[in-house]
N, C-alpha and C positions, 0 to 999 in steps of 0.2 A: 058650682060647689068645689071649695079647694079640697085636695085630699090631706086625710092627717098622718101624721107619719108618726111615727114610737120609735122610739130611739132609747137602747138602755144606757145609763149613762152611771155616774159613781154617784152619790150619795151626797159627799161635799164636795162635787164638782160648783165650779161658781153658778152655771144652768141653773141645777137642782136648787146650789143655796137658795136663787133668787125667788125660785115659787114654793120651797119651803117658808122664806119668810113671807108671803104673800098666802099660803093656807094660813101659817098661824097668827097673823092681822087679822084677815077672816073672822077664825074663830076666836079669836080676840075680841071683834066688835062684837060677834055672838053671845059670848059668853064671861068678858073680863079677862082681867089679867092677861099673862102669855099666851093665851090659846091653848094650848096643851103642854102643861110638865111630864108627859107620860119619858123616860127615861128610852134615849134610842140614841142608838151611837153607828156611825156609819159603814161600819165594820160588819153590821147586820146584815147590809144588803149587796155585801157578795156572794156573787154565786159561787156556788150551790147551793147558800145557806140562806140565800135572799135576791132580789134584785130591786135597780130602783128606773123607773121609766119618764120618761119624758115626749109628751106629744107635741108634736111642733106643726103651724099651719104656715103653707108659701115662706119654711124655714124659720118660726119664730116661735119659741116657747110658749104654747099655751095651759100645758095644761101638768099635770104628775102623780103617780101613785106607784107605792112598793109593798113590797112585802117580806117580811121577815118570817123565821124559822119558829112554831111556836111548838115545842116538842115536838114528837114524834111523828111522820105523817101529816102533820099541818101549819098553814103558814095563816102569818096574820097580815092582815091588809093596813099599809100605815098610809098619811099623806096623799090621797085622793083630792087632789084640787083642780079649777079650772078656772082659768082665768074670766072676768066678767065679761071682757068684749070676746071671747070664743063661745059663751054658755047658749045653749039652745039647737049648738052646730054637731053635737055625735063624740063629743071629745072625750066626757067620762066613760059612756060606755064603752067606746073601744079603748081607753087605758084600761077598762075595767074588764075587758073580754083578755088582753091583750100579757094581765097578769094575771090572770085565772094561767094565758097558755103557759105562761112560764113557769110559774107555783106549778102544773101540773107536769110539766116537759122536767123539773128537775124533783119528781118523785113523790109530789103533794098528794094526798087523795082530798082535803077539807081544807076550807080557809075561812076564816074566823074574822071580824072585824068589830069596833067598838067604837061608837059615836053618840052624839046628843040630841036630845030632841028639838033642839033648833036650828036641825038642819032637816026641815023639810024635803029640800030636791035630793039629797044624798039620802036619805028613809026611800025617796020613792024611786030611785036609782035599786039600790038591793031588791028593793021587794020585787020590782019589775025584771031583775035579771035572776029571783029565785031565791033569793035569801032567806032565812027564815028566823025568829026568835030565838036565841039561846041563853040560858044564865048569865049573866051579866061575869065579866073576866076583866083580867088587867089594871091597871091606875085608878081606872072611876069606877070601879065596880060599884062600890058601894058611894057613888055620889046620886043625889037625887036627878034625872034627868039621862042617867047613863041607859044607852039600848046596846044590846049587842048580838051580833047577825052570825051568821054563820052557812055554808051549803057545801055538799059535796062535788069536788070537782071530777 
């Protein structure tokens, strides 16, 4: 087993660009169109106000997730992707453990996240690390299909 590594990286670094446009292809075949218009500007995820990660195996991008500042006390989870040929090997849950540490190392108590219902492995991702139901928030609230999570960190 290779080990995976996190790496926080900038946001529009080219890294990042290249698995940001590879979640929103993703959800693109998912669901249409661009995958997600939700409005995020890179600026979010600097610290201390956000960060953005990058998991790499024997040195190679596979995987990414950040999170941004969502008022007071908590952060929201944007960009949780992992590459196909990494999926099944631990990638999400340690980006996923890996920005819990951060969101809480820079003053989080709660992180909040919003997604669709056809994304199965990401639904069973949350609920397995604790997540729980919340009113639907942000962009899609009010789209048919929008779930959104939430747990204290």
């Amino acid at each position: 087993m290779h080990e995976i590594e996190i790496h926080e990286v900038p946001f529009d670094s080219p890294e990042a660009k290249r698995l940001i446009t590879a979640t929103l292809a993703d959800l693109g075949a998912r669901y249409g169109g661009s995958g997600d218009e939700t409005p995020v500007d890179a600026s979010e995820f600097v610290p201390p106000a956000g960060a953005f990660l990058v998991a790499r195996i024997d040195g190679q991008p596979v995987g990414c997730g950040g999170w941004r500042s969502h008022g007071d006390g908590t952060a929201e989870l944007k960009r949780m992707y992992t590459a196909p040929e990494a999926r099944g090997r631990g990638v999400a849950r340690t980006v996923l453990a890996a920005i819990e540490r951060s969101a809480r190392e820079h003053g989080r108590r709660r992180i909040i996240l919003e997604c669709g219902d056809r994304q199965p492995e990401a639904i069973a991702l949350y609920k397995a690390a604790g997540y729980e139901r919340i009113p639907n928030f942000g962009f899609y609230a009010d789209e048919p299909g929008c779930l959104s999570f939430g747990r204290t960190l």
